[in-house]
C-alpha positions in Angstrom: -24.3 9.0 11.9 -21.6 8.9 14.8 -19.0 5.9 14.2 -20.8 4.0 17.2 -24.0 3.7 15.6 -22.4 3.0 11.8 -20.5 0.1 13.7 -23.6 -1.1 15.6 -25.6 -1.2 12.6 -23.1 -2.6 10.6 -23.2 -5.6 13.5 -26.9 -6.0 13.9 -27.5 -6.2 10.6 -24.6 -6.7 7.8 -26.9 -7.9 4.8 -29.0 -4.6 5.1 -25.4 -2.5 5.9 -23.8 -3.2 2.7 -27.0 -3.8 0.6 -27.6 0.0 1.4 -24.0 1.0 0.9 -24.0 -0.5 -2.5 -26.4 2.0 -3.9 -23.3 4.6 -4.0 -22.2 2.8 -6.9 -24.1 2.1 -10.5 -25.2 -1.3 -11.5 -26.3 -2.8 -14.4 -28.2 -5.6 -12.7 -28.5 -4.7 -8.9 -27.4 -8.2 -6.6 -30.2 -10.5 -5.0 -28.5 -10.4 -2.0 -25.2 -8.9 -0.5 -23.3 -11.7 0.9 -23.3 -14.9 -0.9 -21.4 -18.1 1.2 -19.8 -18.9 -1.5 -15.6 -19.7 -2.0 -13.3 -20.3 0.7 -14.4 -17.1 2.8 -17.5 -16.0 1.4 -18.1 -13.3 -1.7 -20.2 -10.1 -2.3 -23.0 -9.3 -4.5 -21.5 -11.9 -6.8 -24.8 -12.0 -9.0 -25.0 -8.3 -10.1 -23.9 -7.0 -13.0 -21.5 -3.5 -12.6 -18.3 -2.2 -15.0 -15.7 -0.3 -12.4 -15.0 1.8 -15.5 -18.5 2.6 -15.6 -18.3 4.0 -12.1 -15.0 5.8 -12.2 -15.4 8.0 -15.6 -18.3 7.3 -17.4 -20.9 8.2 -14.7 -19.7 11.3 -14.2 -19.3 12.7 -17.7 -23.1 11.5 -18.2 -23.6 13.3 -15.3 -22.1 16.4 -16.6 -19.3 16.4 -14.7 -16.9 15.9 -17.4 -14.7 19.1 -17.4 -14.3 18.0 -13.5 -10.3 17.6 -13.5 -9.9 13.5 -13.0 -6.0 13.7 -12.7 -3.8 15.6 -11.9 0.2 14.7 -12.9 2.7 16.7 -10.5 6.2 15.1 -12.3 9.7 17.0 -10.2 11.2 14.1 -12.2 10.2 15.8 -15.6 9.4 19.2 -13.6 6.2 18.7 -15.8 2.6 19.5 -14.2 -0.4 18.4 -16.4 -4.4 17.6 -16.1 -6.9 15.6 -17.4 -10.9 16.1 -17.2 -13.0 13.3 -16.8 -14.1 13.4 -20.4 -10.6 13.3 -22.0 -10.0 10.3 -19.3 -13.2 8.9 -20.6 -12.3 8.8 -24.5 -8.0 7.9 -23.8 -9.3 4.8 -21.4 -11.8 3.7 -24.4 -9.3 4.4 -27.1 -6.9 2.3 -25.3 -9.4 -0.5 -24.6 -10.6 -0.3 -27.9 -6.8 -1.5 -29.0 -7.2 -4.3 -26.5 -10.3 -5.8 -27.5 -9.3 -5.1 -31.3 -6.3 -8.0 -30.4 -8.3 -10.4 -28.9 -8.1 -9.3 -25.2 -11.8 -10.0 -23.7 -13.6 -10.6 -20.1 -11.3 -12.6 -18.2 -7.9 -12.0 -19.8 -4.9 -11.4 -18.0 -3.0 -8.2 -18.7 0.3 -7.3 -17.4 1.0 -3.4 -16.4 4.8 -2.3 -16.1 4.3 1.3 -15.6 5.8 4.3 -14.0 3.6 7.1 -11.8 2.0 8.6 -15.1 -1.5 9.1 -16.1 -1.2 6.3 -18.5 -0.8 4.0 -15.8 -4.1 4.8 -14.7 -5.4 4.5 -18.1 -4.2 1.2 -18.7 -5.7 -0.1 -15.3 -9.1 1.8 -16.2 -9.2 0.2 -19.8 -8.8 -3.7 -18.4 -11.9 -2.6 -16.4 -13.5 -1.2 -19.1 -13.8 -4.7 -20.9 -13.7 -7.0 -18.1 -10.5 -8.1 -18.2 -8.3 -9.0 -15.0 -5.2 -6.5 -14.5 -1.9 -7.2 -12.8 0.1 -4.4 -12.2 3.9 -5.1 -11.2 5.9 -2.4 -10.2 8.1 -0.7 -12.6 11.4 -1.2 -12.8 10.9 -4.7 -10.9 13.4 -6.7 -11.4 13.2 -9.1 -14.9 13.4 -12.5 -13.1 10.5 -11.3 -11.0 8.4 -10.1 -13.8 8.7 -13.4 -15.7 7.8 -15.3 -12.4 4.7 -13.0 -12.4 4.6 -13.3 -16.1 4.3 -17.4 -15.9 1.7 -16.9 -12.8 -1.1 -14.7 -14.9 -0.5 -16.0 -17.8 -1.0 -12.5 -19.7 -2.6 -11.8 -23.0 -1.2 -8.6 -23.4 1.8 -6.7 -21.4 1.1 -3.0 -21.2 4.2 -1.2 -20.1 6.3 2.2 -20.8 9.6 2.4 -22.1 11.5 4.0 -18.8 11.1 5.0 -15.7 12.5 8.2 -13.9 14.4 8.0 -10.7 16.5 10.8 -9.3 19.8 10.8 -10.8 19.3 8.1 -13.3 16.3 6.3 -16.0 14.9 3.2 -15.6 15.0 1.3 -18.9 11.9 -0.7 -18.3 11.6 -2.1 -22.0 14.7 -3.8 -21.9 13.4 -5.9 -18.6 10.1 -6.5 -19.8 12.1 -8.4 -23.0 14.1 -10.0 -20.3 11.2 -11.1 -18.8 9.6 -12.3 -21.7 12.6 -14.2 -22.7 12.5 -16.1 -19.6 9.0 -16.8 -19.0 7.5 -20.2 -20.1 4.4 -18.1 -21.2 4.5 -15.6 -23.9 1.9 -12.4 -24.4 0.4 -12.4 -27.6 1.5 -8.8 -27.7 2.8 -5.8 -25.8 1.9 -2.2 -25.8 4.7 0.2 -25.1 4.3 3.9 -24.2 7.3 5.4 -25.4 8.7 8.4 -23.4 11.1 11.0 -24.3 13.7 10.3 -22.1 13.9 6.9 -23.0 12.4 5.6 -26.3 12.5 1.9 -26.3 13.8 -0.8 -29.5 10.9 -2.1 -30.7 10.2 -6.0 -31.2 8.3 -6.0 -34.8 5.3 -8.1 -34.5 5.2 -8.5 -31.2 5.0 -4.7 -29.6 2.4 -1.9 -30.4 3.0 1.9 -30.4 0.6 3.6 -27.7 0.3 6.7 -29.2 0.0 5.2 -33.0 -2.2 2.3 -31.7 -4.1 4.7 -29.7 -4.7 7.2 -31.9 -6.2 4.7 -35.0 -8.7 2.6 -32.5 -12.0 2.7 -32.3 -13.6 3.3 -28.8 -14.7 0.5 -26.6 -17.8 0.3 -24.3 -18.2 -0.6 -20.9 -18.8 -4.1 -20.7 -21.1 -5.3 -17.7 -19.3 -8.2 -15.3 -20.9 -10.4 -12.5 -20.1 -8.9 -8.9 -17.0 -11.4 -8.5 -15.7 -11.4 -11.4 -12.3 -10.5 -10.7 -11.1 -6.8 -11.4 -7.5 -7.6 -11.0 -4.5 -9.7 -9.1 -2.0 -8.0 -7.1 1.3 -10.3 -5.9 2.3 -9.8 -2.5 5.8 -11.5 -1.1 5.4 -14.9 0.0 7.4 -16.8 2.5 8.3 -19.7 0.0 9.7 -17.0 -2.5 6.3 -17.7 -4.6 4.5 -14.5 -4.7 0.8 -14.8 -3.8 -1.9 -13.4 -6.5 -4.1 -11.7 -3.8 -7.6 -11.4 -5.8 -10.2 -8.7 -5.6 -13.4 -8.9 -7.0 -15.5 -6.1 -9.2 -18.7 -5.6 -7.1 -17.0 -5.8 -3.1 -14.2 -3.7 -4.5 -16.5 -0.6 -5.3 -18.7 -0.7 -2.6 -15.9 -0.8 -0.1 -14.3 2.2 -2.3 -17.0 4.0 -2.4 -17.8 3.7 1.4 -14.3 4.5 2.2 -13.3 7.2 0.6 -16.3 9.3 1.8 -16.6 7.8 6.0 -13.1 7.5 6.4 -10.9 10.2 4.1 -13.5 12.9 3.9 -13.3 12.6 0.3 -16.5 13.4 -2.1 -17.2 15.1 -5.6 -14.8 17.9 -6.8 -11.9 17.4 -3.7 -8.5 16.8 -4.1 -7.3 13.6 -2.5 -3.5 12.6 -3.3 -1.8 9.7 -2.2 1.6 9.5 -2.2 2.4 6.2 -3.0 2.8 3.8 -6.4 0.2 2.3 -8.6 2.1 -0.9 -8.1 1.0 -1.2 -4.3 -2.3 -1.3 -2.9 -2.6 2.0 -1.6 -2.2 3.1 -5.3 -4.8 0.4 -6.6 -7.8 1.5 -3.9 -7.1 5.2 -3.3 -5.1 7.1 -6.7 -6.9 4.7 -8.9 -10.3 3.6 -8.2 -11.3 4.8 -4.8 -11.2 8.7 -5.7 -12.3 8.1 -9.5 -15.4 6.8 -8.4 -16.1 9.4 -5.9 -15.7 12.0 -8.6 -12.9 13.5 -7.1 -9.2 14.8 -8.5 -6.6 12.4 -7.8 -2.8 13.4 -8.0 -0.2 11.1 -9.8 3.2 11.6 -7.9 6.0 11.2 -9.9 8.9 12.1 -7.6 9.9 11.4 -3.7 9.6 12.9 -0.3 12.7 14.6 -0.6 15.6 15.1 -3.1 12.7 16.3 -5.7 14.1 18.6 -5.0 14.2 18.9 -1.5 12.3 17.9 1.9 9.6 20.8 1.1 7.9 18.8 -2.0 5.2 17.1 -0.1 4.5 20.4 1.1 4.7 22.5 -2.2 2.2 19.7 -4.0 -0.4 20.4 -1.5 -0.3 24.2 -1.7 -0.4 24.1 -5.8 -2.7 21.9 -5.8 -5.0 22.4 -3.1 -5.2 18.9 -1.6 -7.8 18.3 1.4 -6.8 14.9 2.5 -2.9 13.6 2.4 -2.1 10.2 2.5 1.5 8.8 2.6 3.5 6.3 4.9 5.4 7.4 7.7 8.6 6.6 6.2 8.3 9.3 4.0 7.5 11.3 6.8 10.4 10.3 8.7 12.2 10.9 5.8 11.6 14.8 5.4 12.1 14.9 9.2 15.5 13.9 8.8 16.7 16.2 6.4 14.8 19.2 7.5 14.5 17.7 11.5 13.1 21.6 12.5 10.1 21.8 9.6 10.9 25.2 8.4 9.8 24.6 4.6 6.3 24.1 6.1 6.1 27.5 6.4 6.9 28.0 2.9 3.6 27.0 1.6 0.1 28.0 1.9 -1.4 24.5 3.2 -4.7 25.9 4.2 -6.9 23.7 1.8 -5.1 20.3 3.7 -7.7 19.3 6.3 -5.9 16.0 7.8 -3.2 13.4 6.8 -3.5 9.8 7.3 -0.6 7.1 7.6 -0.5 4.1 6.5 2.5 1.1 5.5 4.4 1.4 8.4 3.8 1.5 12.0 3.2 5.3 13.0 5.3 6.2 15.8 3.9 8.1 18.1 6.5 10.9 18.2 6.6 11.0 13.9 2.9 11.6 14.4 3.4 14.6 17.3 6.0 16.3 14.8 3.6 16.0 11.8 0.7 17.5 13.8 2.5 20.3 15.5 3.7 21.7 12.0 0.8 21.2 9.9 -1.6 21.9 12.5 -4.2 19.3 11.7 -4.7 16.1 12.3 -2.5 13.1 11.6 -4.3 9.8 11.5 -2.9 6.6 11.5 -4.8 3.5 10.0 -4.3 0.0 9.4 -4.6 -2.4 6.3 -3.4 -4.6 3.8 -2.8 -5.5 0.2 -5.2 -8.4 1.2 -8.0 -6.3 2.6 -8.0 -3.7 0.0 -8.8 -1.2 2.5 -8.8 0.3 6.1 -9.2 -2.8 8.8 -8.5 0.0 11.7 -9.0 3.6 11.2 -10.6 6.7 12.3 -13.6 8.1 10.2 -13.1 11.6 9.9 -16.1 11.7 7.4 -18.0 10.3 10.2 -16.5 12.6 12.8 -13.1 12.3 14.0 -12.4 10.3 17.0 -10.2 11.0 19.5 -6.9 10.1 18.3 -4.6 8.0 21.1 -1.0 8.4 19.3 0.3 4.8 18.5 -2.8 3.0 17.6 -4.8 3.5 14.4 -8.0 3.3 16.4 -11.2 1.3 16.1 -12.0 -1.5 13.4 -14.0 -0.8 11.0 -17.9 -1.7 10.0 -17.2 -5.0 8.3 -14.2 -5.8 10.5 -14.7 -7.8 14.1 -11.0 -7.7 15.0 -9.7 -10.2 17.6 -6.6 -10.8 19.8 -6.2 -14.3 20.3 -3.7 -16.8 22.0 -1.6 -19.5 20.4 -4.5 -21.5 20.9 -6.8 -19.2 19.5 -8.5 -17.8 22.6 -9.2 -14.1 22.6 -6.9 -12.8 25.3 -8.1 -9.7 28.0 -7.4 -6.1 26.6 -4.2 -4.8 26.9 -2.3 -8.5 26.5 -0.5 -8.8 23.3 -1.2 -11.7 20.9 -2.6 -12.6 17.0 -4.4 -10.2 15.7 -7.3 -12.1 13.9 -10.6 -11.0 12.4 -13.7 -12.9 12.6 -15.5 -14.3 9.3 -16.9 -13.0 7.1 -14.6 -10.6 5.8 -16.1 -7.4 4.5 -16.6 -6.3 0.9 -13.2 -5.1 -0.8 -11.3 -8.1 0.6 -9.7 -10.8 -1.0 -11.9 -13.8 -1.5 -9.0 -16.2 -2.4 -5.2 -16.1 -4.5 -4.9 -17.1 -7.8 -5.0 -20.3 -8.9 -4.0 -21.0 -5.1 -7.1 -21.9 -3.1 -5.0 -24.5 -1.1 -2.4 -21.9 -0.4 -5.2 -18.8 0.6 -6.5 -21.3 3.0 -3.1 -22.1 4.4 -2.1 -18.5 5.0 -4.8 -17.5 6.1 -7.9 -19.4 7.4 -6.5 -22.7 9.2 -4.6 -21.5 11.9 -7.5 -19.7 13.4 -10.9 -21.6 12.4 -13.7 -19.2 11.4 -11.1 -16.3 11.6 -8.7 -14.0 8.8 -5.3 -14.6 10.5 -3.8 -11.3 9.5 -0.3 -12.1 10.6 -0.1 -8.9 12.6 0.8 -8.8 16.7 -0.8 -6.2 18.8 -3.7 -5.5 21.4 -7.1 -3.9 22.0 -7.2 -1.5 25.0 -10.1 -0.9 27.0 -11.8 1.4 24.5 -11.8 -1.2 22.0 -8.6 1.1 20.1 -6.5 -1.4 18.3 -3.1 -1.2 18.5 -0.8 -2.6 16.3 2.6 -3.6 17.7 4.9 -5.6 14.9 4.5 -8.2 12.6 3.4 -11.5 14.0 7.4 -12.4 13.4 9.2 -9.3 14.8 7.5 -10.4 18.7 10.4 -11.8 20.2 10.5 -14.2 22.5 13.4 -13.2 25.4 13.9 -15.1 28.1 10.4 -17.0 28.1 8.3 -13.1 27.8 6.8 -12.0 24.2 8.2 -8.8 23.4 7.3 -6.2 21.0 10.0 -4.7 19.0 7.2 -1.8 17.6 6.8 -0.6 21.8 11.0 -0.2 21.7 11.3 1.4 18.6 8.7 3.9 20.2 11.1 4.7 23.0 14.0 5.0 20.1 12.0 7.0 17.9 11.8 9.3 21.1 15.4 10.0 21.0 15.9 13.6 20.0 18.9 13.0 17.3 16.6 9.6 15.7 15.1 10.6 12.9 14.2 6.5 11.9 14.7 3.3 13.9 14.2 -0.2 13.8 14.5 -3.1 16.4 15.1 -6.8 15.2 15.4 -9.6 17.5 18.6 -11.5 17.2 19.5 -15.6 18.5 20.6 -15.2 21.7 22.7 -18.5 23.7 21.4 -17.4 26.6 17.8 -15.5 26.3 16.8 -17.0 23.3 16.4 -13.8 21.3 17.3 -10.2 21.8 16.5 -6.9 20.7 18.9 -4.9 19.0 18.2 -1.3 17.8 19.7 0.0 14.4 19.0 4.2 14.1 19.4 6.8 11.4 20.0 10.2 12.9 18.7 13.6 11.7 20.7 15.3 9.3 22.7 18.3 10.9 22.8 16.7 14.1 26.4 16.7 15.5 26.6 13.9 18.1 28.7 10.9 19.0 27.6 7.7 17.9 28.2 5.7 20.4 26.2 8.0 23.1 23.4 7.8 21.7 23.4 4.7 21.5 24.4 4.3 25.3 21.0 6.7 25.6 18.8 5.0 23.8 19.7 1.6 25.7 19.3 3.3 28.9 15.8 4.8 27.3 14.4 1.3 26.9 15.4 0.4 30.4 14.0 3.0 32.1 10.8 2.6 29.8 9.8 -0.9 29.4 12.1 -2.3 32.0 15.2 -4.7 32.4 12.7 -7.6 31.1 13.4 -5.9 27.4 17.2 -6.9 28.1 17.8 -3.9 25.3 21.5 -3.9 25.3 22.9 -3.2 22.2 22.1 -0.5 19.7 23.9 0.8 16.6 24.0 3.9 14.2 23.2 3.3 10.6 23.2 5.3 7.6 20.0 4.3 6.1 17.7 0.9 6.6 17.1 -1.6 4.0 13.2 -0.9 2.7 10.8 -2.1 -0.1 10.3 0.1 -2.5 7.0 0.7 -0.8 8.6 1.9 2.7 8.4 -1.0 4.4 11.7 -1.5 6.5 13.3 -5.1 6.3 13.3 -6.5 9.8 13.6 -10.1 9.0 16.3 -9.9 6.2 18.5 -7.6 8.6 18.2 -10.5 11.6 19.3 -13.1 9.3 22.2 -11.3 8.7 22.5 -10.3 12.4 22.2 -14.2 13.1 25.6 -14.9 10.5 22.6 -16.6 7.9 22.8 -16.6 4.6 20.6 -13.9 3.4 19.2 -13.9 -0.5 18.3 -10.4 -1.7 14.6 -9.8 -1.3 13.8 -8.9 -5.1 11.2 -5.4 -3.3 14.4 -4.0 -1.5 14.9 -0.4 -2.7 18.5 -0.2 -3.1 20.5 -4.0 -2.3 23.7 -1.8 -1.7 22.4 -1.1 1.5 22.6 -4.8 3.0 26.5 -4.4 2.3 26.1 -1.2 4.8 24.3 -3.1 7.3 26.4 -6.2 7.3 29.3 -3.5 8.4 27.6 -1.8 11.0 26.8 -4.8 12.4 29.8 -6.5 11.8 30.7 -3.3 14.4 28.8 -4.7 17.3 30.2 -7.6 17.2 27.4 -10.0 15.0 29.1 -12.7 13.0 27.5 -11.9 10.0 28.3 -13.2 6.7 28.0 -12.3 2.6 
């Protein structure tokens, strides 16, 4: 079925849509109904009975698929490589649940995961599922004021975590800021489990921490146990503006039918194939498409343990796909942009035999149009930007290459998906004409897979996200539809600036930077202007190996954005940077860098990747002539 008629039926009849998709997925007591208005926004099949353990392992070993390789671990950290079949995931998740439950931890219970990109990262996710209890996994190596504050939120039975972390040139001593953490917390675990590694073998607390490998090893197996369709399967914090993360909820039964759709209509992904996403388990991409999404598709999912380049170099990415014959790629364009920069010409792709890679998708981070043109013309295949959340779970905006791929228009991630009815609306919340740039909303309901409130925060869920726009999902995104219905996605709703009375969109001048033969990475803020109001100022990284003055560039990227846009962009100033603040997920810090462009005082966001690098930026701004300030 063409994407047309999957969207049109999806529109004419959404309770038969995802009452038929939920038969990819094993239920212990099949839903009376698919969409239940129920909750702040509505909930799915929230009266069947279904175990996402079930579904991602057990299924498939009943099935007899369980010498199928689950996981693959590619390590350049350990320069380790191993494997793990379904049925050896099957009993390690079980063992490890059976350790839980053995404690006390049941249906409903919190559990904290502190892990690095190993397989028993996934195993500890997969064994909370197994029994019903509601994960939270913070990224590893988080910072021990933030853990606690996560710690105090969840209120955690149990704290699952390994004793380091690996990062190139040094280890992470995670055990030391998980005690940190508990130290400061108001709530304490009943217990931890540590995995120790041999890099780092962690001090143990005595009656408080577990062995993994001693716990594991005496446990007895636990079952599946069967939980209503929205009962939650785990909380994820997201950054909040108050400094208050938000527990963004998903729910068991939406979760797997969305997964389970997804992963075969929009990544091409089914039984047996190789799908690796090169992201983190403690970000949503990780969650939906290393953990679950590919697990319960009876695929191979790869566990990354290194980074886009100095693992040892800019050809990684390449040399995973080739050893390990991956037919869809997904990463963020950062990383792209990333390996462009060191090796700005390609030549390690021609170092591996990528013949099994069939497409690469992009997602995180606005795809530029000319990072997507120099992905394509090396791998020869096609790049495909889409757009979500950690709220939605999965792909708002995408195009289905399971369905049949759509022709791709560089700079947008193309059409919304069935379940989506994406908007553009005024202030006012008027849809606007195609082509005018505004709040990108989506109609209620939301699809399966999406959050159905925060934790413990109904007040604040409907704050953030339903009362601006009544009867909508205000995503917080700024962008347009075009004529074709393609949605393009310009900037966050707070990187449009407003110069001189006209809303601006810093993601259509970073396009015209990123253009910019020496850029290998830009980013455009808007900064308080007397006069204007705001104005844009463009920071760039430049390819590596690229001998050219600094300051002409800079004069030809200013004249770039005139000729382009127009005067009415009053692009002026632009300076050359060494390297841009980012989360640790990719995501470039716009907002942090224009309150130090404005002379604010700026606190360190506790998901920057490296803080050293607001020191660097406070210089090179300091350069231009910003009043910036410590």
């Amino acid at each position: 079925m063409a994407y047309q008629d999957l969207y049109a039926a999806w529109k004419a009849d959404p309770e038969r849509f995802w009452t038929e998709a939920a038969q990819a997925i094993d239920w212990t007591r099949p839903p009376s109904a698919a969409h239940f208005d129920q909750g702040p926004a509505g909930e799915w099949f929230a009266d069947g009975l279904v175990n996402t353990c079930w579904n991602a392992i057990d299924r498939h070993v009943e099935a007899g698929h369980g010498d199928r390789i689950a996981i693959i671990h590619d390590s350049p950290m350990t320069n380790s490589v191993s494997r793990l079949t379904y049925a050896q995931l099957q009993d390690r998740v079980a063992r490890l649940a059976g350790v839980l439950v053995a404690r006390g931890v049941g249906k409903g219970d919190r559990v904290i995961l502190y892990m690095p990109m190993i397989p028993e990262a996934v195993q500890a996710m997969l064994a909370c599922a197994r029994i019903g209890a509601i994960h939270s996994v913070v990224f590893g190596g988080f910072a021990a004021h933030e853990l606690a504050v996560r710690i105090d939120d969840a209120r955690p039975k149990a704290i699952i975590a390994a004793s380091c972390g690996l990062e190139p040139g040094r280890t992470v001593a995670y055990k030391p800021l998980m005690d940190r953490a508990i130290d400061e917390a108001r709530h304490k675990p009943d217990f931890c489990i540590v995995f120790q590694r041999p890099e780092c073998t962690a001090a143990m607390t005595p009656g408080r921490d577990l062995d993994w490998a001693e716990a594991t090893a005496a446990a007895t197996p636990a079952p599946c146990v069967p939980v209503e369709g929205n009962h939650p399967a785990y909380i994820l914090y997201t950054s909040g503006t108050t400094g208050q993360p938000k527990g963004v909820v998903r729910h068991t039964a939406g979760h797997l039918v969305a997964l389970a759709w997804s992963v075969r209509h929009i990544y091409d992904i089914g039984a047996g194939d190789v799908f690796w996403v090169a992201s983190d388990v403690g970000w949503v991409v990780g969650h939906s498409y290393i953990v679950y999404g590919p697990l319960v598709a009876g695929a191979t999912t790869v566990v990354f343990e290194g980074k886009p380049v100095g693992t040892p170099d800019a050809g990684t990415f390449w040399r995973v796909i080739a050893d390990h014959g991956v037919k869809s790629f997904f990463t963020a364009p950062t990383a792209i942009r990333a390996v462009k920069r060191d090796d700005p010409s390609g030549a390690m792709v021609g170092q591996y035999d990528l013949s099994s890679l069939k497409a690469v998708f992009l997602a995180g981070e606005r795809a530029d149009p000319d990072t997507i043109t120099w992905t394509e013309d090396r791998l020869k295949v096609p790049v495909i930007d889409h757009w979500w959340q950690t709220e939605t779970g999965w792909a708002i905006a995408a195009n289905p290459l399971g369905v049949g791929l759509l022709p791709i228009k560089k700079g947008s991630p193309s059409l919304p998906m069935p379940g989506y009815d994406v908007q553009v609306l005024d202030e006012a919340g008027h849809p606007v004409p195609p082509g005018t740039l505004g709040a990108i909303a989506i109609k209620l309901p939301l699809p399966p897979g999406t959050l159905p409130t925060l934790w413990n925060a109904e007040a604040r869920f409907r704050k953030s996200y339903l009362d601006h726009f009544p009867g909508y999902y205000e995503t917080g995104d700024a962008g347009y539809i075009d004529d074709d219905g393609y949605v393009y996605i310009m900037a966050r709703t707070d990187d449009v600036i407003n110069v001189a009375g006209h809303r601006l969109s810093t993601g259509s001048m970073e396009e015209v930077l990123a253009s910019h033969p020496a850029v290998a990475e830009c980013a455009v803020i808007g900064v308080a202007d007397a006069l204007k109001g705001q104005a844009p100022l463009g920071l760039l990284c430049l390819k590596k190996g690229v001998e050219t003055d600094h300051a002409q560039v800079a004069a030809e990227v200013v004249r770039m954005v005139r000729d382009r846009i127009g005067p009415v962009a009053a692009f002026k100033t632009a300076c050359v940077v060494d390297r841009l603040p980012k989360t640790r997920s990719g995501k470039i810090l716009r907002a942090t860098m224009a309150k130090i462009a404005d002379g604010e005082e700026v606190k360190t966001p506790a998901t920057i990747d490296d803080p050293a690098i607001l020191d660097e930026i406070r210089a090179a701004l300091a350069g231009v002539g910003y009043p910036v300030r410590n």
